[in-house]
N, C-alpha and C positions, 0 to 999 in steps of 0.2 A: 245065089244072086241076091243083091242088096237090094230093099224097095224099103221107097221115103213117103214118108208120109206129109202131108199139108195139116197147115194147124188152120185154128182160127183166122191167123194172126197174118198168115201169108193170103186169107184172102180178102180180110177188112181191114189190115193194117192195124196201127195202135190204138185209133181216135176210139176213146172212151163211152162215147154216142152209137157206134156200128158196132163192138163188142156186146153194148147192155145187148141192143137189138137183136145180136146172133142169138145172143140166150134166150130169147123167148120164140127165136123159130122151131119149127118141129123138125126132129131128128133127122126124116129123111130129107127136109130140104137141104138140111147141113150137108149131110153127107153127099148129095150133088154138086153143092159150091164144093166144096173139099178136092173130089176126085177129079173137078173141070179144072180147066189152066186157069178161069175166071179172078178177077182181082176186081173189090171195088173201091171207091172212093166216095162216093156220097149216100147220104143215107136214102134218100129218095131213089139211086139207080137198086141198092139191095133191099128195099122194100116191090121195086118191081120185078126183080130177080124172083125172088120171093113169090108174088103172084103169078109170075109166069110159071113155075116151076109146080106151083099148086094146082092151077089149071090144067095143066097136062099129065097128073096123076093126084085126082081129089084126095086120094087116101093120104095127103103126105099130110 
């Protein structure tokens, strides 16, 4: 069985603004955008993504 993987890219898209941004999150929050269907579009919606995702497991 075949299994795909999500990039950065399918879930910030190309803007050069939410890519720096994804590099300086911590790994595991990546890896939660990643595995979710989630897509964003503005920097402000994945910076809350972001906090939410940290809240509900400080360790990330």
């Amino acid at each position: 069985m075949e299994q795909f993987y999500r990039r950065p890219q399918d879930v910030v898209g190309g803007d050069d603004a939410l890519l720096a941004y994804w590099n300086t999150m911590p790994g595991k929050v990546q890896l939660r955008l990643l595995e979710s269907g989630i897509s964003v579009s503005t920097l402000g919606e994945l910076k809350m993504l972001r906090e939410s995702i940290e809240r509900e497991s400080p360790q990330a």
